[in-house]
VEXRO-765739 format. One line per field, with one value per residue (C-alpha): residue number from 1; x, y, z; residue in three letters. Coordinates in nm, 2 decimals, padded with zeros to 4 digits. Example, Ala and Ser with C-alpha at 12.3 -4.5 7.8 and 13.67 -1.06 7.14 Angstrom:
! residues 2
k (1 / 2)
x (01.23 / 01.37)
y (-00.45 / -00.11)
z (00.78 / 00.71)
r (Ala / Ser)
***
This chain:
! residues 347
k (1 / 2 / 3 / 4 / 5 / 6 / 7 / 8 / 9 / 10 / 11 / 12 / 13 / 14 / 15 / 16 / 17 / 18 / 19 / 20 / 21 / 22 / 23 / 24 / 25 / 26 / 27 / 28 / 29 / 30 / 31 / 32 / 33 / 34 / 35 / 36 / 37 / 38 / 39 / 40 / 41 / 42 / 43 / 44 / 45 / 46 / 47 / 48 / 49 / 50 / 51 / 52 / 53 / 54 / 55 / 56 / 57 / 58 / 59 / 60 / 61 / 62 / 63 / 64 / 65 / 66 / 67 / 68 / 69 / 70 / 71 / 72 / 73 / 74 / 75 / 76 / 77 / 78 / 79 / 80 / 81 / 82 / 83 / 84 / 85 / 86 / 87 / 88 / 89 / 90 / 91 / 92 / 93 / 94 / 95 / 96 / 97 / 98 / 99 / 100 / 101 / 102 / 103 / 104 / 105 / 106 / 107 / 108 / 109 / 110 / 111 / 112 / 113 / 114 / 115 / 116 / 117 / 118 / 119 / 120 / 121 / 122 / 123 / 124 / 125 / 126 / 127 / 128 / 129 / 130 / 131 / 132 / 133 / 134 / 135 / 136 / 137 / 138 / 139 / 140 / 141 / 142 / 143 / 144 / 145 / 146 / 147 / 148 / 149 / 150 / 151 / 152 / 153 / 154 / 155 / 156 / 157 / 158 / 159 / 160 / 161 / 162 / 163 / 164 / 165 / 166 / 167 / 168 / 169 / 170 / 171 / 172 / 173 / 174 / 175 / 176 / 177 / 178 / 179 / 180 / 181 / 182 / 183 / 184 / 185 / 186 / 187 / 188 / 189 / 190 / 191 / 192 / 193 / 194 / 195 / 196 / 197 / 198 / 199 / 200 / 201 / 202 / 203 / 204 / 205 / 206 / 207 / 208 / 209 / 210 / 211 / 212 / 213 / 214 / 215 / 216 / 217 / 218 / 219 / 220 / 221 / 222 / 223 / 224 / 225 / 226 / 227 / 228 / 229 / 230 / 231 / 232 / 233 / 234 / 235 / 236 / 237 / 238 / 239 / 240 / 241 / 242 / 243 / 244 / 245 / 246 / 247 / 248 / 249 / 250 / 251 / 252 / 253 / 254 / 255 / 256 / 257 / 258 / 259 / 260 / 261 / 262 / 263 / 264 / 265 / 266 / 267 / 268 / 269 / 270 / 271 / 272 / 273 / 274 / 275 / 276 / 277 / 278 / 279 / 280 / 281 / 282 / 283 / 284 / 285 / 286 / 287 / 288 / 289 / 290 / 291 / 292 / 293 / 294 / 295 / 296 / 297 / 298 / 299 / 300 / 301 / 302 / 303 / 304 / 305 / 306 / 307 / 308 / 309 / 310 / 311 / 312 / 313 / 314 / 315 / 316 / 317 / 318 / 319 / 320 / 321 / 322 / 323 / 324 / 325 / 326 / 327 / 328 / 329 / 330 / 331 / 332 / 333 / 334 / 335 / 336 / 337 / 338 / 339 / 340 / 341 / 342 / 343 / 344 / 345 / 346 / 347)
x (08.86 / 08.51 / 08.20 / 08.03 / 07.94 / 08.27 / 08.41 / 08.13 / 08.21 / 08.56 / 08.47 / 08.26 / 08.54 / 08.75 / 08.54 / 08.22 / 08.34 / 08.59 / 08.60 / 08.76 / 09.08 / 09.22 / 09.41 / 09.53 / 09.74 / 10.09 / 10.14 / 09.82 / 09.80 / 10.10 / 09.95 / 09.63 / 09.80 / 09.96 / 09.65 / 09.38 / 09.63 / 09.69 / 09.35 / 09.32 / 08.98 / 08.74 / 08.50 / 08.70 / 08.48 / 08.60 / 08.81 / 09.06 / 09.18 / 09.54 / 09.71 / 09.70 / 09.56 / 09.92 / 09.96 / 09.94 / 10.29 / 10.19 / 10.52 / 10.60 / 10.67 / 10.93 / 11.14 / 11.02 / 11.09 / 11.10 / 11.31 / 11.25 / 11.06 / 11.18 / 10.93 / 10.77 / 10.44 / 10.40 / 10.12 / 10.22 / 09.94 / 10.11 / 10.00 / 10.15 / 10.38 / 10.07 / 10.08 / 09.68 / 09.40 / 09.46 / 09.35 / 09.62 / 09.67 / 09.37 / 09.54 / 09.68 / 09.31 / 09.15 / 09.44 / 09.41 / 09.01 / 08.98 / 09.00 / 09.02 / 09.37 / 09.58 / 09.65 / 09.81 / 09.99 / 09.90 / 10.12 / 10.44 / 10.36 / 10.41 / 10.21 / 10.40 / 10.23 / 10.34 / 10.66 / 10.82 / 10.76 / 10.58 / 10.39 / 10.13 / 10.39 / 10.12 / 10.12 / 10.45 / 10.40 / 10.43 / 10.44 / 10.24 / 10.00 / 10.15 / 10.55 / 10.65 / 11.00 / 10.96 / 10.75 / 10.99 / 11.26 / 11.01 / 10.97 / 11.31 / 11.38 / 11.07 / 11.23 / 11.60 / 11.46 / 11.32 / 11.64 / 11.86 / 11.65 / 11.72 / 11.40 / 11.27 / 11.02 / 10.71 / 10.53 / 10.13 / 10.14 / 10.04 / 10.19 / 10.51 / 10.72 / 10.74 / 10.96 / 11.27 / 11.30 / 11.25 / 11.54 / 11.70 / 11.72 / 11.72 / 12.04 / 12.21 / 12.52 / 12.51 / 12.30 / 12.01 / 11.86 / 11.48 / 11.20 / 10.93 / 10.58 / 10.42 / 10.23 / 10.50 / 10.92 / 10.87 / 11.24 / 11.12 / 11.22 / 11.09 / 10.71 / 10.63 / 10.98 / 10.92 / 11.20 / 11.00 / 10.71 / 10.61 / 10.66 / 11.08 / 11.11 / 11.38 / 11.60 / 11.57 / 11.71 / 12.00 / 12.08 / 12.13 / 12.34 / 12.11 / 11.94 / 12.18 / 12.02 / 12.19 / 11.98 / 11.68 / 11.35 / 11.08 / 10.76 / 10.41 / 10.55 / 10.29 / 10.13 / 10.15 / 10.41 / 10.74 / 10.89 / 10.95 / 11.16 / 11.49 / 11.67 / 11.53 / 11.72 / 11.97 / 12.12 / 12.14 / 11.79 / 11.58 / 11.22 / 10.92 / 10.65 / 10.30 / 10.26 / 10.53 / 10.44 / 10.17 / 10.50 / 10.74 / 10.54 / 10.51 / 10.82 / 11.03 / 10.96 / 11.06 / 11.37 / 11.46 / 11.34 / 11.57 / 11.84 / 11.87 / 11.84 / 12.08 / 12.14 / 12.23 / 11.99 / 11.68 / 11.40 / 11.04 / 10.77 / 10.43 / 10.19 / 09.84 / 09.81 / 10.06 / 09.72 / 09.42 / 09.18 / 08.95 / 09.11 / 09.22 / 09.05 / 09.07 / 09.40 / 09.52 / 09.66 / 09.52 / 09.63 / 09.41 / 09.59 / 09.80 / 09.86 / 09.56 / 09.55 / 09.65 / 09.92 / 10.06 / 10.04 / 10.25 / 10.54 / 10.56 / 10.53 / 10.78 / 11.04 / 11.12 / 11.41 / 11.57 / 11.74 / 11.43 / 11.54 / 11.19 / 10.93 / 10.58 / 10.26 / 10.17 / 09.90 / 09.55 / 09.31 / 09.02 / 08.75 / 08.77 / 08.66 / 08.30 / 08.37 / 08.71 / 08.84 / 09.12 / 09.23 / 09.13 / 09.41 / 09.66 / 09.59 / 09.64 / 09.97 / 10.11 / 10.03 / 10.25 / 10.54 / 10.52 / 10.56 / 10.84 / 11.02 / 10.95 / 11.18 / 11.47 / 11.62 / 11.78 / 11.55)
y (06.47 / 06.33 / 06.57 / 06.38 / 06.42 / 06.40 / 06.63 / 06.90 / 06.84 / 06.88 / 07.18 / 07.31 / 07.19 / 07.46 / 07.72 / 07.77 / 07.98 / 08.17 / 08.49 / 08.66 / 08.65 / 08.32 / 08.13 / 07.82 / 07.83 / 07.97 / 08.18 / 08.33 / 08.31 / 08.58 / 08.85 / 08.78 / 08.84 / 09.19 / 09.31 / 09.24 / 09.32 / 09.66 / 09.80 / 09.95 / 10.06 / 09.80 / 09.97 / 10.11 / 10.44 / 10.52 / 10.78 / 11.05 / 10.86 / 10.82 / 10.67 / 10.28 / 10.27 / 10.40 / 10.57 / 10.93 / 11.14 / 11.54 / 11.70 / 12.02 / 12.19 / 12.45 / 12.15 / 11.79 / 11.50 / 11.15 / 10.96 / 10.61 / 10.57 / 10.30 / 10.44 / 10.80 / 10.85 / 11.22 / 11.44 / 11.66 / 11.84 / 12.00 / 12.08 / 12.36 / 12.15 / 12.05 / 12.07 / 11.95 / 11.90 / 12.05 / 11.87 / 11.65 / 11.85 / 11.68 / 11.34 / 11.32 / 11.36 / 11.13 / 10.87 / 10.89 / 10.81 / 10.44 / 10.19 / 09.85 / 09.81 / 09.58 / 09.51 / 09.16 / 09.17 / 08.79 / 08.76 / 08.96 / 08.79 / 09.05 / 09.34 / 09.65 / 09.87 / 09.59 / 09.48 / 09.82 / 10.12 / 10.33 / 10.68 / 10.90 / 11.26 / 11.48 / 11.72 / 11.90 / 12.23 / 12.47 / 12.90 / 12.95 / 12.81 / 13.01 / 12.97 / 12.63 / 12.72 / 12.79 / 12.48 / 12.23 / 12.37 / 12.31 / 11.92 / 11.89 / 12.04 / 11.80 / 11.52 / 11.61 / 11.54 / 11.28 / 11.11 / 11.28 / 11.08 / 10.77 / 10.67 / 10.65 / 10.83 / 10.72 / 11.05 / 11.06 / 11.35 / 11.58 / 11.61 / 11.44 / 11.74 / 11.69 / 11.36 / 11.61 / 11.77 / 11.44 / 11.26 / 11.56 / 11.46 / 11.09 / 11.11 / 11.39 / 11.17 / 10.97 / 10.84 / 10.61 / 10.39 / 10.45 / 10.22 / 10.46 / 10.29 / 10.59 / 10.64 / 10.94 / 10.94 / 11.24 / 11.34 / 11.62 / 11.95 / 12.34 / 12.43 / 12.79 / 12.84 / 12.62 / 12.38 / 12.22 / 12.10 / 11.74 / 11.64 / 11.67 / 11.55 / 11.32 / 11.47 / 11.76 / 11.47 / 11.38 / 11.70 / 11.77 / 11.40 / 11.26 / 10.98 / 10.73 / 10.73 / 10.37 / 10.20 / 10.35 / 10.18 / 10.27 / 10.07 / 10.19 / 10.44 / 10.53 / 10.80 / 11.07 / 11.26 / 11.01 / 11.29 / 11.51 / 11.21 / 11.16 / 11.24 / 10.91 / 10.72 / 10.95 / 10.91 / 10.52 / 10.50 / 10.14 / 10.22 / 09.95 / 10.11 / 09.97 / 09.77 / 09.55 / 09.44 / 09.19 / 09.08 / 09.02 / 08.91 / 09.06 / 08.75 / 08.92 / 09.30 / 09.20 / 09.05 / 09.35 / 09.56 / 09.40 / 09.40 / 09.73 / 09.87 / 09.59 / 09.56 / 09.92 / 10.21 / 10.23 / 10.47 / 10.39 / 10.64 / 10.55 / 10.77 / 10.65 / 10.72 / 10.39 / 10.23 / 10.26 / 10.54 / 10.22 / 10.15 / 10.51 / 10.78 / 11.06 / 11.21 / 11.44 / 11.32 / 11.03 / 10.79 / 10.50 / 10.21 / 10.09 / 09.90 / 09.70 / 09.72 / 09.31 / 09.38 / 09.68 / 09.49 / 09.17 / 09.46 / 09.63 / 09.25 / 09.10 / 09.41 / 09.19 / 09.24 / 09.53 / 09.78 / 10.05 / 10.43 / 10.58 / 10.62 / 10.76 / 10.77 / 11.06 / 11.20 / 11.10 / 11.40 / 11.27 / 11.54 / 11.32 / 11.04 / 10.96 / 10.64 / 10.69 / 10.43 / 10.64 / 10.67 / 10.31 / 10.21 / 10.42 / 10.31 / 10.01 / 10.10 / 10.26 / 09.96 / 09.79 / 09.97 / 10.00 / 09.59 / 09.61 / 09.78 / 09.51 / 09.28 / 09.55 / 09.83 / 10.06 / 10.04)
z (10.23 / 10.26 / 10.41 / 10.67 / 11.06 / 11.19 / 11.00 / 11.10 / 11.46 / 11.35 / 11.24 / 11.52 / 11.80 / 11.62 / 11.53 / 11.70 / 11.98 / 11.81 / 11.92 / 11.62 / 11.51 / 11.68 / 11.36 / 11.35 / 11.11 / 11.21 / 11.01 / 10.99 / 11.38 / 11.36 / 11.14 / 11.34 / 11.69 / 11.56 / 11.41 / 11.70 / 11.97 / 11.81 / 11.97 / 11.60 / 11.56 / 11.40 / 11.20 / 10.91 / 10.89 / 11.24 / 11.37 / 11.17 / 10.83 / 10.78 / 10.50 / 10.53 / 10.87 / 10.95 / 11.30 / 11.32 / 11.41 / 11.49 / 11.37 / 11.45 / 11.10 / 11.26 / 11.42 / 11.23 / 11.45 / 11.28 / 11.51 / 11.54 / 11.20 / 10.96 / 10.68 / 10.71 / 10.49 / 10.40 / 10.21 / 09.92 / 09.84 / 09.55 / 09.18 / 09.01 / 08.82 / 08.61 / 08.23 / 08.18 / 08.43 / 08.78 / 09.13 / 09.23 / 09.54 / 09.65 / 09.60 / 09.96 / 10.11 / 09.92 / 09.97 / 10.29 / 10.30 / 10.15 / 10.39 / 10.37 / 10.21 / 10.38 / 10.68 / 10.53 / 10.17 / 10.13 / 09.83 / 09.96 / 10.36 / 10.53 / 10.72 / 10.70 / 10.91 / 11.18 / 11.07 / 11.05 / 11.25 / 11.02 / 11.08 / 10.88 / 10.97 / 10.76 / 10.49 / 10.39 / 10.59 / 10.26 / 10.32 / 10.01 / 09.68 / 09.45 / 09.41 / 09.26 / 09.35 / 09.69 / 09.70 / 09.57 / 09.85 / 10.14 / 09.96 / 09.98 / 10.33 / 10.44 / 10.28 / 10.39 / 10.78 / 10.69 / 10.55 / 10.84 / 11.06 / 10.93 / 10.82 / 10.42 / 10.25 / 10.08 / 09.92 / 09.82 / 09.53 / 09.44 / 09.09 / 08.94 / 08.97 / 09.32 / 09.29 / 09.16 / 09.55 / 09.67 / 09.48 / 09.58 / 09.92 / 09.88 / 09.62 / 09.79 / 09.93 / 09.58 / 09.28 / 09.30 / 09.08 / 09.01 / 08.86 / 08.73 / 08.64 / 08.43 / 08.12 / 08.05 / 08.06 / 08.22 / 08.11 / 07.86 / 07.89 / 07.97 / 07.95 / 07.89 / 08.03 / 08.35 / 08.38 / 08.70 / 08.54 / 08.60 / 08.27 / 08.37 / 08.70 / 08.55 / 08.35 / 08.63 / 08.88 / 08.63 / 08.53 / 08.91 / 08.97 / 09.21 / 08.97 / 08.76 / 08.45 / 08.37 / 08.67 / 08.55 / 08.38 / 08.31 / 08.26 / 08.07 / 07.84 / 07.56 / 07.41 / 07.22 / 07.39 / 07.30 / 07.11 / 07.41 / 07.57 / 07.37 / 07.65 / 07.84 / 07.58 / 07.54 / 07.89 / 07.90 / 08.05 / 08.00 / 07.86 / 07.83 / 07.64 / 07.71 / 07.33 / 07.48 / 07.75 / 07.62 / 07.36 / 07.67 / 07.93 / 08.28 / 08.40 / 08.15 / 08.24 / 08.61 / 08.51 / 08.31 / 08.61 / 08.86 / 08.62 / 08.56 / 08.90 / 09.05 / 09.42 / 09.47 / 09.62 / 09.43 / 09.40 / 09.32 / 09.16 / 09.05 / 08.86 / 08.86 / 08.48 / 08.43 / 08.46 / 08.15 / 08.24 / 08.30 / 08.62 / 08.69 / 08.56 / 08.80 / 08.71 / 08.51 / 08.18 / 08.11 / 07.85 / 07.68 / 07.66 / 08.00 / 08.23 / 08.45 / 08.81 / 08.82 / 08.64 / 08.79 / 09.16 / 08.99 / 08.83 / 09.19 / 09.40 / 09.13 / 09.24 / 09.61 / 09.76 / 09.56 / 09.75 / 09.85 / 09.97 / 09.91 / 09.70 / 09.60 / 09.44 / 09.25 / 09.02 / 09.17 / 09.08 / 09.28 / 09.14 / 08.77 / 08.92 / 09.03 / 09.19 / 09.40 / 09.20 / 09.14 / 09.49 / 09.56 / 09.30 / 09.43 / 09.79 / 09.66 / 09.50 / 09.83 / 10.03 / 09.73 / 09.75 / 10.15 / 10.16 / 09.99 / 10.18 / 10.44 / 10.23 / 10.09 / 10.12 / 10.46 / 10.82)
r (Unk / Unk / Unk / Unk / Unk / Unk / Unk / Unk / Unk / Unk / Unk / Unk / Unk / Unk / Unk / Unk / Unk / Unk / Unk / Unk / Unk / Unk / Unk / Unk / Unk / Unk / Unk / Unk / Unk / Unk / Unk / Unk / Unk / Unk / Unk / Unk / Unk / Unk / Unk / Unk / Unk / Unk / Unk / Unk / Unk / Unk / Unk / Unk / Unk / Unk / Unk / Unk / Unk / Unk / Unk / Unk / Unk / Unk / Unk / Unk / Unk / Unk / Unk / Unk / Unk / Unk / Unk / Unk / Unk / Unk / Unk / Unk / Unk / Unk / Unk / Unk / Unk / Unk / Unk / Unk / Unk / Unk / Unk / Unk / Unk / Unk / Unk / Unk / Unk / Unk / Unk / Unk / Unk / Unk / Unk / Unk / Unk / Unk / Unk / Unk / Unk / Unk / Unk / Unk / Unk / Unk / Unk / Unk / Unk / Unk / Unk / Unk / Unk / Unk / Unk / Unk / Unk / Unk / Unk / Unk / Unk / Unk / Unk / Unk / Unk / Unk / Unk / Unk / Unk / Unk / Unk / Unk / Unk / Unk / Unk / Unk / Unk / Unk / Unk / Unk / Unk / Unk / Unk / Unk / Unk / Unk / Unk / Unk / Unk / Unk / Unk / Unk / Unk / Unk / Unk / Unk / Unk / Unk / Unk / Unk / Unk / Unk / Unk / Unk / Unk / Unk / Unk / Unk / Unk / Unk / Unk / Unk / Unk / Unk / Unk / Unk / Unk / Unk / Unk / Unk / Unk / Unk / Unk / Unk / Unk / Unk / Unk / Unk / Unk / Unk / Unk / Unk / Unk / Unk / Unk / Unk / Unk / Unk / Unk / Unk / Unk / Unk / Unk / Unk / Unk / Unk / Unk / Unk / Unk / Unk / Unk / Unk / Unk / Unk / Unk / Unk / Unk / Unk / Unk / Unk / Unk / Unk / Unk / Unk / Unk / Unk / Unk / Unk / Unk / Unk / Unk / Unk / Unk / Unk / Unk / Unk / Unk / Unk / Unk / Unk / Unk / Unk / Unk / Unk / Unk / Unk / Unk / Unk / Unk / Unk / Unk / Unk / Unk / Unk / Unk / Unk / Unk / Unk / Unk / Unk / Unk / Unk / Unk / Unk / Unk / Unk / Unk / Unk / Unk / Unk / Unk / Unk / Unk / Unk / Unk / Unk / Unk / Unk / Unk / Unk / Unk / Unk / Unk / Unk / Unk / Unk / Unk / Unk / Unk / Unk / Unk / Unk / Unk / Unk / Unk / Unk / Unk / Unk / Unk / Unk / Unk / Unk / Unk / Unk / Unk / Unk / Unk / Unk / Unk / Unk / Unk / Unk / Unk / Unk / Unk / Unk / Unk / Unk / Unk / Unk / Unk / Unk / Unk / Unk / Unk / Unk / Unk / Unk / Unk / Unk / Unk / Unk / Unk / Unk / Unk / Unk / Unk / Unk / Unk / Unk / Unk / Unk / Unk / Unk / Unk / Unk / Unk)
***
């Protein structure tokens, strides 16, 4: 196409009195139509912050109500599961400051906070700070309404311990699958006598029959931990450790992914410490050598399709990191995992 006169008044015809956010293109013109008609607020640092821009659902804690949600985001300000650095029961409040992620997953087309009915229900209402038992039985119950309801769960953490109550309640009536992007199996066992900790989430979740350990993989493993982790391999679970990743390519790590998991229910966990310190380093074990934040959106935009329950992002300490980079990333990651269930899995 040549630049000349005609094609600037082409141009101008079009554009000049655009008011902001008429598209052309159609299918631009329907994301556009969604997202300006919503009478959202404009200026992202408006209003009370919710994860994703999501609408807000006050829920009574004594009688939670989550009728008529397809996918229910929920806070779990939780950390006593932690082995190292404390602070990821900030993660939820930090989460739910960065703006400017989404609305419009360009690569996945689709806008999920538009194409599904979608609701920020708040924190989990916990009694206490100081009883990681009595905490993981108010995740679960939380969860368990959430499920009951119909609608699936997507978790901002808080530490990985709290994905055992979770897939408690998600694999009550049977097994799931589970794709698990994380620096750590997190399948090892006790920790100063603490079965709990978030270093076992998985084998916990076996153990208890809720996760099928043969549609499992997991994706960033490195480390010095690996010894802790025999039972990963042990139970028929699929492990890609970080060093081959480069050697398979991320095509062939999707492929395995879907494999693996199949086209039954399926599970997703993140931990932000999948990705190098560079990317993420507010958390609280951190591990040179993972994934980038490129190639951690292709893994999660590669999974398509595959049959989502629930899922969640864990492990952003938000006090280690200076820039919010941290959170940014796992906003990011959220807003991943939240398209996908556009394209798979029960509404």
């Amino acid at each position: 196409m040549a630049w000349n006169e005609a094609e600037l008044e082409r141009l101008r015809r079009r554009y000049t009195d655009d008011p902001g956010g008429r598209m052309h293109d159609a299918k631009f013109a329907h994301v556009a139509e969604r997202v300006f008609s919503r009478g959202a607020r404009r200026a992202p640092f408006v209003g009370v912050p919710t994860f994703l821009t999501a609408p807000w659902r006050d829920v009574d804690a004594a009688a939670p109500d989550f009728s008529g949600l397809d996918v229910a985001i929920t806070g779990v300000p939780f950390d006593l599961g932690a082995s190292n650095r404390p602070g990821t029961r900030f993660g939820p409040r930090a989460l739910r400051t960065i703006e400017r992620v989404g609305p419009y997953n360009h690569v996945l087309e689709c806008t999920p906070i538009h194409d599904l009915a979608v609701a920020d229900v708040g924190d989990v209402p916990f009694s206490g700070r100081y009883d990681i038992h009595a905490g993981h039985r108010e995740i679960e119950a939380w969860v368990q309404a959430i499920v009951n309801a119909g609608a699936r769960p997507l978790s901002v953490g808080g530490d990985h311990s709290i994905t055992y109550p979770i897939l408690r309640a998600v694999g009550r009536d049977r097994p799931v699958g589970l794709v698990h992007i994380d620096a750590h199996s997190d399948t090892g066992g006790p920790l100063d006598g603490l079965r709990e900790n978030h270093g076992a989430p998985f084998r916990n979740a076996v153990l208890a029959g809720v996760l099928d350990p043969t549609r499992t993989v997991q994706i960033g493993l490195r480390g010095a931990s690996e010894y802790l982790y025999e039972f990963a391999s042990d139970s028929g679970m699929t492990c890609i450790h970080a060093e081959e990743i480069d050697l398979l390519g991320i095509a062939a790590v999707i492929n395995r992914a879907r494999e693996v998991v199949g086209d039954g229910p399926v599970y997703v966990s993140f931990d932000i410490d999948a990705l190098d310190p560079a990317f993420a380093p507010g958390t609280g074990t951190p591990e040179i050598g993972g994934l980038t934040s490129r190639e951690a959106q292709a893994i999660l935009r590669g999974l398509k399709g595959i049959n989502i329950v629930g899922g969640d992002l864990v492990e952003v300490a938000p006090q280690y990191d200076a820039t919010t980079n941290t959170a940014h990333a796992g906003a990011q990651m959220l807003f991943e995992i939240l398209s996908l269930m556009v394209h798979g899995g029960r509404k």
